[in-house]
C-alpha positions as CSV (number, residue, x, y, z in Angstrom):
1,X,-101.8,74.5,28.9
2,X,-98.9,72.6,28.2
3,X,-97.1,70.2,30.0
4,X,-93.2,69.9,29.1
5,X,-91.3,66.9,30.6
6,X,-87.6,67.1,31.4
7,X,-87.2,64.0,32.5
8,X,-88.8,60.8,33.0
9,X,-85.7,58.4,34.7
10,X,-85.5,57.0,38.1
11,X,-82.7,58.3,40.6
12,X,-79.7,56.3,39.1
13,X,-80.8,56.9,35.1
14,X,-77.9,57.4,32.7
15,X,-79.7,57.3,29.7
16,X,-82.3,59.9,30.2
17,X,-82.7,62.6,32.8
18,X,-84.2,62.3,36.3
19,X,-88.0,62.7,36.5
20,X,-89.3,66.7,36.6
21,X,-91.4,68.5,33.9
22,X,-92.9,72.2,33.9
23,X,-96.6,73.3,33.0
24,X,-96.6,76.0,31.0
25,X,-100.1,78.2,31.3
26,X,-100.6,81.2,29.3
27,X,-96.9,82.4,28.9
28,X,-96.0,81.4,32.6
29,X,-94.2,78.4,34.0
30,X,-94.5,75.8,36.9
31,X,-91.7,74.1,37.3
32,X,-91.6,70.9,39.2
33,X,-88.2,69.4,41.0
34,X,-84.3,70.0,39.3
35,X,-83.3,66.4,38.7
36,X,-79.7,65.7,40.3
37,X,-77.8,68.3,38.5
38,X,-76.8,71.1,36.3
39,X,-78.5,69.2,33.4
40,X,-81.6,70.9,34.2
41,X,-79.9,73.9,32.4
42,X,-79.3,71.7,29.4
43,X,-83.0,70.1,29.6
44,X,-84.8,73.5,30.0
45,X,-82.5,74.8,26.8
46,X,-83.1,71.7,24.4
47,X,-87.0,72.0,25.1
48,X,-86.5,75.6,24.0
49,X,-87.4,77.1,27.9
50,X,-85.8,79.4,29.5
51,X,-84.8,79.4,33.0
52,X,-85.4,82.8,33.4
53,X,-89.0,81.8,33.3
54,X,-89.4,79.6,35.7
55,X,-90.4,82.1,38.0
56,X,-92.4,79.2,40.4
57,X,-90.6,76.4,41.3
58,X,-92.3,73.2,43.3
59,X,-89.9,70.5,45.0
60,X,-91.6,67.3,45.8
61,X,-88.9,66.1,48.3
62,X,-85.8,65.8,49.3
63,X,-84.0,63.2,47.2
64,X,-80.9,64.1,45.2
65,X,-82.3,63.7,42.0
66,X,-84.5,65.6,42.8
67,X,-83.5,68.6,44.2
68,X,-79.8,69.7,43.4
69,X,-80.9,70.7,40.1
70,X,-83.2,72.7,42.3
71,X,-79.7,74.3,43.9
72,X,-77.9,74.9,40.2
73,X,-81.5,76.9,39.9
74,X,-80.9,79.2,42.6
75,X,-77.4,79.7,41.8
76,X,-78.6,80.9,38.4
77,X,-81.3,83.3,39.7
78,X,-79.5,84.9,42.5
79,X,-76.3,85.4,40.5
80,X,-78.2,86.8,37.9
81,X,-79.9,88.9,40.0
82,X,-76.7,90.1,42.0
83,X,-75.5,91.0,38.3
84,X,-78.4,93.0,37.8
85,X,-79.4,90.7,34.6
86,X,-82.5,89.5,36.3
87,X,-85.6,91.3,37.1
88,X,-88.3,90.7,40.0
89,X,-89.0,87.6,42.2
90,X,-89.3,83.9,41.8
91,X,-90.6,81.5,44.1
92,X,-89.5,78.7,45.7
93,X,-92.7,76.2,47.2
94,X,-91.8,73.2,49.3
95,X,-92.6,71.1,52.8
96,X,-90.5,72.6,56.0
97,X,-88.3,69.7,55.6
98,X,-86.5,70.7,51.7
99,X,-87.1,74.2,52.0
100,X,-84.7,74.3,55.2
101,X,-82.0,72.0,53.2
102,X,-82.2,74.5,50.0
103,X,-81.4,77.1,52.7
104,X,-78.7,75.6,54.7
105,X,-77.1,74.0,51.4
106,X,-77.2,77.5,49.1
107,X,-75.8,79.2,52.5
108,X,-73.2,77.0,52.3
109,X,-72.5,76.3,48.7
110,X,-72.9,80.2,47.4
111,X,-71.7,83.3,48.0
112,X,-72.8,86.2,49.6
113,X,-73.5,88.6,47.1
114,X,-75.6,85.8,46.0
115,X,-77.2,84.4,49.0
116,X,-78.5,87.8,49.9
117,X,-81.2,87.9,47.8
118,X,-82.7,84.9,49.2
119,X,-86.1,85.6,51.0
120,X,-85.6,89.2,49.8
121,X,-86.5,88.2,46.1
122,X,-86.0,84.7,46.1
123,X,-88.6,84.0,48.2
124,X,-88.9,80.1,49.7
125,X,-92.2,79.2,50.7
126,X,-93.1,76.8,53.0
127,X,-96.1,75.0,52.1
128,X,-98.2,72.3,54.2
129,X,-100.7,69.5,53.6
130,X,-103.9,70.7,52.6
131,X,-103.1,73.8,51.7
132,X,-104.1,76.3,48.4
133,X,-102.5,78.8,47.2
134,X,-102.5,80.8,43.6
135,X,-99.9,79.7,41.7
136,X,-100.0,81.3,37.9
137,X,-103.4,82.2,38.5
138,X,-104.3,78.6,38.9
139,X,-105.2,76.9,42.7
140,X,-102.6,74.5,43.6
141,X,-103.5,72.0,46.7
142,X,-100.6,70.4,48.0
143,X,-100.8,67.3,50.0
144,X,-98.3,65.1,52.1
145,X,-97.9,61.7,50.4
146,X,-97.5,59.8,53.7
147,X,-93.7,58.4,52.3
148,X,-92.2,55.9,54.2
149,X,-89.1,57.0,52.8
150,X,-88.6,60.7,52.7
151,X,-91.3,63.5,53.5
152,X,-92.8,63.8,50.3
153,X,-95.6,66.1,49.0
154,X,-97.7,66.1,45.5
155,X,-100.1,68.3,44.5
156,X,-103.2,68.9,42.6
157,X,-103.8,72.3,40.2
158,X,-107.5,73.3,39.4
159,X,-107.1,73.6,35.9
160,X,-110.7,75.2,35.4
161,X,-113.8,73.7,33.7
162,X,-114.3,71.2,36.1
163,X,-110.6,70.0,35.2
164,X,-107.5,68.9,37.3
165,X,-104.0,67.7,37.2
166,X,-102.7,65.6,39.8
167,X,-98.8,64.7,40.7
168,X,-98.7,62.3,43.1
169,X,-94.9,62.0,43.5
170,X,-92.4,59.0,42.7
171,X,-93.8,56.7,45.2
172,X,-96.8,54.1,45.3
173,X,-100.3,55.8,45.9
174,X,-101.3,55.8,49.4
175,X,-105.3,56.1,50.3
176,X,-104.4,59.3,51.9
177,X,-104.0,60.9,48.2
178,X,-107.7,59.5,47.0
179,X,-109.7,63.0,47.6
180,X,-107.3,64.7,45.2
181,X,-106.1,61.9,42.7
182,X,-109.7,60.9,42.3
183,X,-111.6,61.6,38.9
184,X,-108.3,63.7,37.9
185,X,-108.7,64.6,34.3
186,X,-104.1,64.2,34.1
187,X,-102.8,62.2,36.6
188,X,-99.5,61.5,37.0
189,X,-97.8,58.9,38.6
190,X,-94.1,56.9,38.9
191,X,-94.3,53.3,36.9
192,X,-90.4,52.0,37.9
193,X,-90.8,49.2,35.6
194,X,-93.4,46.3,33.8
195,X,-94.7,44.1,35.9
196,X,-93.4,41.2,33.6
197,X,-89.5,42.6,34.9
198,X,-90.5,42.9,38.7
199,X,-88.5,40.2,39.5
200,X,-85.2,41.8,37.7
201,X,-85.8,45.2,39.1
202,X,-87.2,44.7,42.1
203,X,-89.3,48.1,42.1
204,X,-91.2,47.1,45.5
205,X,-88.5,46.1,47.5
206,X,-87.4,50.6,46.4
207,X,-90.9,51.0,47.2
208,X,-92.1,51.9,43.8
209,X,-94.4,50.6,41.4
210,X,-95.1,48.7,37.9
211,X,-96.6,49.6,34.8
212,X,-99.2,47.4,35.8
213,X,-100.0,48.6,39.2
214,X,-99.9,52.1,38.0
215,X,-103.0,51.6,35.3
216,X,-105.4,49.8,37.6
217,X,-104.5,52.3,40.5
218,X,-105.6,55.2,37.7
219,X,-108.7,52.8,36.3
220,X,-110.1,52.8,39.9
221,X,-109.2,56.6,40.6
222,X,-111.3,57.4,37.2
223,X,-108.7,59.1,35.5
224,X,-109.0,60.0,32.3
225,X,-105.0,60.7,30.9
226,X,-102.5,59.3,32.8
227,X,-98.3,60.0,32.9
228,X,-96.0,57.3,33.8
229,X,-92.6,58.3,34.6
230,X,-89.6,57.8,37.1
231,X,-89.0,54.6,35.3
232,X,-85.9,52.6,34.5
233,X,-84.0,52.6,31.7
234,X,-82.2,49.5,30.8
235,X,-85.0,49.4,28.3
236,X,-85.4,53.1,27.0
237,X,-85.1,52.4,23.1
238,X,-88.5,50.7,23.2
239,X,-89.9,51.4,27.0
240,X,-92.6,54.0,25.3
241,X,-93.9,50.4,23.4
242,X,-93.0,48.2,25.8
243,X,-94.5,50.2,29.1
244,X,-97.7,50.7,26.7
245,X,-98.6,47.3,25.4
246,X,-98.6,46.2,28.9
247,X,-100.2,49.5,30.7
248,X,-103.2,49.7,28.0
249,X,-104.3,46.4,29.6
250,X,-105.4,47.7,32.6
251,X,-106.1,51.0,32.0
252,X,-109.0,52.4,29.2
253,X,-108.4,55.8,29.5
254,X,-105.7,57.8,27.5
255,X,-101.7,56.5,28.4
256,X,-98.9,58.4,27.7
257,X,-95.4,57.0,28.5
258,X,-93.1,59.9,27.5
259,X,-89.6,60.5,26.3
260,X,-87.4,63.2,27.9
261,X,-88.5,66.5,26.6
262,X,-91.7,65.3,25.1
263,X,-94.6,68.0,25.3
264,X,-98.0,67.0,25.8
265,X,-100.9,69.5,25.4
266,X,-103.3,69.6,28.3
């Protein structure tokens, strides 16, 4: 399995891409949120993807850098498919709340030879806290984050051999998350900036975290890799050093603080 990120910024980036990735499991693809834009095309083509292939599609919320990349996504498949240059389904997996605004906005944004095939072979699934389903052959929990903000969910994929991933969103961890963040083998998790800038960027005041909060939140979850991403980047040139020196501090296990289209292998 590998995990391919496509972005690692925070809402109002202009040096990098908004925060989404996709796992990629024996030839097949889970793709996670769109960022805010059309540049998800140009991500998934610069880490040598296609979007053809991302046939399963999970948006976290509702925020618009996360999901009108998700809307430039089902322009591409349904056009395609009205064109007859697209074969089968994809899938679409979200809370009530975004799956009804990708409905209402692709009604209103595309046409109808193109809307058409939505819920006839784009099919948008509404998913609901504490459920599983089979995703790429892999069981995917997803779970309500309990955001103050937005309705958000994460999820957490049974990777096999005792293994998990969990994505716990671009908020703070909330206890309500523990049962299936707890002893993940990846865990991934939003780090807005260091702890030694909290005063210039002010990430609880957005209701996100630091570097540092983000290490000792995965050293008492007993994770064994852990992700940061959704960060700023006024300091992108050296964040990977920067967000490290301070994280490894606080945190024993493995740290990865990636670059926009980085691959890890999982």
């Amino acid at each position: 399995m590998k995990l391919t990120i496509l972005g690692t910024g925070n809402a109002t980036v202009t040096e990098c891409y908004n925060t989404c990735f996709v796992i990629e499991d024996e030839g097949k693809y889970f793709m996670v949120d769109g960022g805010g834009g059309n540049t998800i095309l140009h991500q998934l083509k610069a880490a040598d993807l296609k979007w053809q292939d991302m046939r399963n599609i999970f948006v976290t919320h509702k925020h618009i850098d996360h999901i009108l990349g998700i809307i430039w996504m089902v322009r591409m498949i349904t056009q395609n498919m009205a064109r007859g240059a697209y074969d089968g389904d994809a899938t679409i997996y979200a809370h009530d709340e975004v799956i009804g605004l990708i409905r209402d906005l692709s009604m209103k944004l595309l046409n109808a030879k193109e809307t058409k095939f939505i819920d006839d072979r784009l099919h948008l699934v509404e998913v609901h806290d504490g459920e599983t389903l089979s995703i790429n052959g892999r069981e995917v929990t997803f779970f309500d984050i309990q955001s103050t903000k937005a309705k958000q969910f994460g999820f957490c994929m049974d990777m096999g051999e005792g293994k998990k991933l969990t994505c716990c969103g671009d908020e703070p961890f909330n206890e309500c998350e523990n049962n299936y963040a707890k002893d993940s083998t990846w865990l991934l998790h939003e780090a807005f900036c260091l702890f030694s800038e909290a005063d210039k960027f002010k990430p609880y005041e957005k209701h996100h975290s630091t570097v540092k909060d983000a290490c000792e939140l995965a050293s008492s979850l007993n994770a064994q890799n852990l992700i940061l991403y959704h960060t700023e980047d006024k300091s992108i040139k050296s964040r990977k050093e920067l967000y490290m020196e301070e994280g490894m501090k606080y945190f024993q296990g493995k740290l990865y603080v990636p670059y926009d289209l980085e691959v890890i292998d999982l």
